[in-house]
N, C-alpha and C positions, 0 to 999 in steps of 0.2 A: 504493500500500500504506500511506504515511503515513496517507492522509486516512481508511483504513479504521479502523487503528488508534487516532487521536485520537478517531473515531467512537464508537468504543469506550468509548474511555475518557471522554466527554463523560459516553454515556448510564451509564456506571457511576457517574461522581457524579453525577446525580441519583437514582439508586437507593439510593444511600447517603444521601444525604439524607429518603429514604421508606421505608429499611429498620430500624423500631427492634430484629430480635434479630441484625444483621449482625455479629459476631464482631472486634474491633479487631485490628490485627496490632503487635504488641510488637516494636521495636527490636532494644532491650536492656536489658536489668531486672540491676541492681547493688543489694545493700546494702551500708550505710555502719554500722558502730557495733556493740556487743555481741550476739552472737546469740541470746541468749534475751532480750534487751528489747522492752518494746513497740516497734513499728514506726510511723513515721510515714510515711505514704507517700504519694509524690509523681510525679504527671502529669506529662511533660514535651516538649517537642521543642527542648529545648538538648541539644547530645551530655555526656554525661554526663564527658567527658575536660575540659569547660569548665568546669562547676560542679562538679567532685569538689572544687579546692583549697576552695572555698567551704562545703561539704557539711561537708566534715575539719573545719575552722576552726570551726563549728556547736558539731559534736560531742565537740572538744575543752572547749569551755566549756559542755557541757549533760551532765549526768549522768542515768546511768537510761533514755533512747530510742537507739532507731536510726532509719534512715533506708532505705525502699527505694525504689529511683529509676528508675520505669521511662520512657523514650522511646521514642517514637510519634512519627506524622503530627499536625499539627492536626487536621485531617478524622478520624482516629483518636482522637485524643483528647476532641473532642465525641461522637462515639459513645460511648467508654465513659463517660462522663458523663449525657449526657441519656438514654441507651438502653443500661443497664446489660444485661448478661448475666445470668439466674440462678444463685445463686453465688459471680458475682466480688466482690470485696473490696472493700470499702467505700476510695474516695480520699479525701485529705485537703488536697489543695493541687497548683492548675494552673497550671504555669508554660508560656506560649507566645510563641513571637513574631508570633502571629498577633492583634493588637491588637483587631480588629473579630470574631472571634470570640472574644474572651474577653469583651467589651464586650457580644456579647450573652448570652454564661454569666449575665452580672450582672444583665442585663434583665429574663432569662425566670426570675429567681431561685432558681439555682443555688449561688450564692454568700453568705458572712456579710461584714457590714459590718464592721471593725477600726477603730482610731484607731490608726494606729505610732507607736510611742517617738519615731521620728524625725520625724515631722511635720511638726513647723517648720522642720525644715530642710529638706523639701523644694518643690522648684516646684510651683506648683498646678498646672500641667499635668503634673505626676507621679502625679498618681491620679485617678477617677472615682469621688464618690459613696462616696467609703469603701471601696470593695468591689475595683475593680482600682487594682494599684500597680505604678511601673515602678521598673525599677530600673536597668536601661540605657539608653542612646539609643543608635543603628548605624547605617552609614549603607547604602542602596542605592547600591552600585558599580558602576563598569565595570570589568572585571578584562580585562587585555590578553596576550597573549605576547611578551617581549619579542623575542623570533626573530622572529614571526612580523612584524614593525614595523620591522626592519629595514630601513634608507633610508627610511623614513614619519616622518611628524608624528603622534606621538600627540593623537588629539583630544582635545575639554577639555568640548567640550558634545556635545549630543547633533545639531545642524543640522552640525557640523563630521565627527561620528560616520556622517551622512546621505549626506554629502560625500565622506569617501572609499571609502564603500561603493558609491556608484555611480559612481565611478573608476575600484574597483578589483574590481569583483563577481567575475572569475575566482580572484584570491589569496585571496577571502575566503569562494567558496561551499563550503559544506558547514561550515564551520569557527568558526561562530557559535553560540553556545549561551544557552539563557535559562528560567527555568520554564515546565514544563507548567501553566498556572493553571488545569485542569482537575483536576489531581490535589493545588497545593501550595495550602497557606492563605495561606504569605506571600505566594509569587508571585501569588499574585491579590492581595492587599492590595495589594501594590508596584502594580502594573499596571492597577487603579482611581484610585488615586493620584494616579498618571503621566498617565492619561487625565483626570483632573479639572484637573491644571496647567495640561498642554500639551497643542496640537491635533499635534506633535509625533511623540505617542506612536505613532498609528495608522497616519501614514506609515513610523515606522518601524519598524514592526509588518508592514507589506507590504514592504519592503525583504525584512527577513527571510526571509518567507515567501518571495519569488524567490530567495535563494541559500540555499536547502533549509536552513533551521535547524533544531538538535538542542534536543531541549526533554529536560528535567530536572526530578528530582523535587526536589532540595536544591540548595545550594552546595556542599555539601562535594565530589560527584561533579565541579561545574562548575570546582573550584580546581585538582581534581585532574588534569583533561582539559585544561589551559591549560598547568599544570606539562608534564606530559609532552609538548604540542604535539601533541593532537589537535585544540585548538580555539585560534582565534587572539584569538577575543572570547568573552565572557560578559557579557551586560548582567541587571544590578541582583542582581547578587551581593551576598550580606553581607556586606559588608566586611571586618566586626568577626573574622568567621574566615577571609578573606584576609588580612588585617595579624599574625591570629595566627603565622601560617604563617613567622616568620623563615627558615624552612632553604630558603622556596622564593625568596626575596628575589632570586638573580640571574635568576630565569626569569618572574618574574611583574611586572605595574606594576597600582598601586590607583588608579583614577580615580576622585574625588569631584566630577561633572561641574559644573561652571561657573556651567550656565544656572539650574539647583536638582539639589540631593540630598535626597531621600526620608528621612528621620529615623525608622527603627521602634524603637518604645518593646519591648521585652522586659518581660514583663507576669508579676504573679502574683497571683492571689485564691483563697483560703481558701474548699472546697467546703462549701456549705449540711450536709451529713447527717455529717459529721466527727463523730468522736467524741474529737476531739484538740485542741480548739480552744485550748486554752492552748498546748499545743507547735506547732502548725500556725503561729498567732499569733506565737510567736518566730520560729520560721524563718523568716517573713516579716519581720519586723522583723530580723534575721539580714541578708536580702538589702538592703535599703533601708536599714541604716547602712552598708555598705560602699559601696552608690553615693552617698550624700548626705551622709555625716558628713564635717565639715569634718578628721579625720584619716582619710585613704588607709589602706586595708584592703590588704596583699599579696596577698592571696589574689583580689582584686578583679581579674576575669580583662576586662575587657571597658574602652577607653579611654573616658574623663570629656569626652568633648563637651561636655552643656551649661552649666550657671550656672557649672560650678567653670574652664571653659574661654575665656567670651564668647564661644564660637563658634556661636551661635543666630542668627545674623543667616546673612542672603544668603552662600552661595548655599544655606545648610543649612535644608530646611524639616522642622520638626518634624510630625510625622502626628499630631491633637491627639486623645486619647481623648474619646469622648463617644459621644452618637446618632448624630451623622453619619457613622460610621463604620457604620453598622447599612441604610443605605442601599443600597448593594449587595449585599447580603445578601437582602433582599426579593427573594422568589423570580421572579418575571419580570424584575426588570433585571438579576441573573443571569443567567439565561437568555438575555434577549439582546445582555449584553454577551459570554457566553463563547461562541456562533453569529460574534457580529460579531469574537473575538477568531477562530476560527475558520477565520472566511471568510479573514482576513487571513495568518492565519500558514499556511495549506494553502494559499494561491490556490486557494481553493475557489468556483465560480459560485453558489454556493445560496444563494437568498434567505434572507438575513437576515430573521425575523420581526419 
């Protein structure tokens, strides 16, 4: 029944990807600010409880706009964007953590070039081209139970992670968790990534798939399912909202594995047809002085990894904006990198194309 259903869901993304009047599905849509002011309005798939203190902090120093914050999928989010609905309201500003999809918003030119206030002080690997800017770094985790490890050795990399999964495949089947990279943008990001490091990946990719893994659209579902001790692992969770999680701190452990950790940049670029480009323009400078100004913003929800930390070296590899993220993108090694993810994580016989 799994493999019917990922079937499913395979061939639905690629339908979404060949459907421009498919309809986005809305999260949660929140405004911020006076209600009869103009609206600035903002694309997202950060959950809006992360960026509110951010949002507030904006709006306290900007007189005369509001802020409406809706969140989505990535995969959602590109559709209302390149495949508007007739109608819907014009956006102003994409925030994602999906790097290689906003990298190509910028390509297919969706987006307006800016020069930020903050510039200088940021890392040149903090933007592409003018046009996408990061403003966090996060890392890809391993999120464990601490119940569940009980008399174990918490692994540290991912060959040690290999190791006692096939020691201990009865304590751990069914109870492993990770994205469906058919339906997430990040989880596929991560897990192109993964696959470009390490030959690694794909072994333990079938691991997986023999102790029946639950696949997931977010992390936030996968933090939760660990909390309670439905799941004893979750690989390449976002960290950044497992570390948030203080109250779950005696039930959960964050692994920043060893061998390398995945570094996803949280991205934002100012949409091409805006008609807000002065206030759009702050708000983004808004975001990228609280990550890059040499004084710490409170409201600054997400931990200062790179320049201001030296934690860029080994084992933290940063995912670097550019083209090369645009590679798997290209519609046949899609294709069959998400058959060969496929085959793996169903222990499915079917030839890979």
């Amino acid at each position: 029944m799994r493999i019917l259903i990922l079937s499913v869901a395979l061939i639905c993304s690629f339908l979404a990807l060949a459907a421009p009047a498919r309809a986005f599905e809305v999260e949660e849509f929140r405004r911020f600010g006076p209600p009869d002011a103009p609206a600035l309005r903002v694309l997202s798939t950060t959950d809006t409880d992360v960026l509110a203190p951010l949002i507030e902090s904006f709006l306290a120093d900007t007189q005369g706009i509001a802020i409406e914050y809706t969140t989505l999928s990535s995969a959602d989010l590109m559709t209302a964007i390149t495949h508007p609905k007739p109608g819907q309201p014009q956006f102003d500003i994409a925030i994602s953590s999906a790097m290689d999809l906003q990298t190509k918003l910028a390509n297919d030119g969706y987006t307006r070039r800016r020069v930020p206030a903050v510039s200088a002080q940021m890392p040149d690997w903090a933007s592409w081209r003018g046009h996408v800017f990061a403003f966090s770094q996060e890392p890809a985790a391993l999120l464990l139970s601490r119940a569940a490890f009980t008399g174990l050795e918490l692994p540290k990399t991912r060959q040690e992670l290999i190791t006692l999964l096939r020691r201990h495949p009865d304590r751990f089947r069914g109870r492993i968790g990770t994205y469906d990279i058919t339906a997430s943008g990040l989880g596929y990001l991560f897990a192109t990534q993964d696959a470009r490091t390490s030959d690694s990946f794909w072994r333990l990719m079938e691991i997986f798939g023999g102790l029946e893994t639950r696949l997931y659209c977010c992390s936030g579902q996968m933090i939760e399912d660990i909390a309670r001790g439905d799941l004893a692992i979750a690989y390449n969770v976002l960290g950044s909202y497992a570390l948030a999680r203080a109250d779950l701190a005696n039930r959960i452990v964050v692994v920043e594995p060893q061998d390398y950790t995945n570094m996803m940049l949280r991205t934002a670029v100012i949409l091409q047809d805006t008609e807000l480009e002065k206030e759009a323009g702050a708000f983004v400078d808004h975001l990228l002085e609280a990550a890059w100004s040499e004084t710490p913003d409170p409201a600054y929800p997400f931990d200062r990894y790179p320049a201001a930390s030296g934690r860029q070296g080994a084992p933290y590899r940063p995912i670097q904006l550019g083209p090369g993220l645009l590679v798997y993108l290209d519609k046949l090694k899609r294709t069959r990198f998400l058959a060969e993810w496929r085959s793996a994580i169903t222990q499915d016989e079917t030839k890979v194309p």
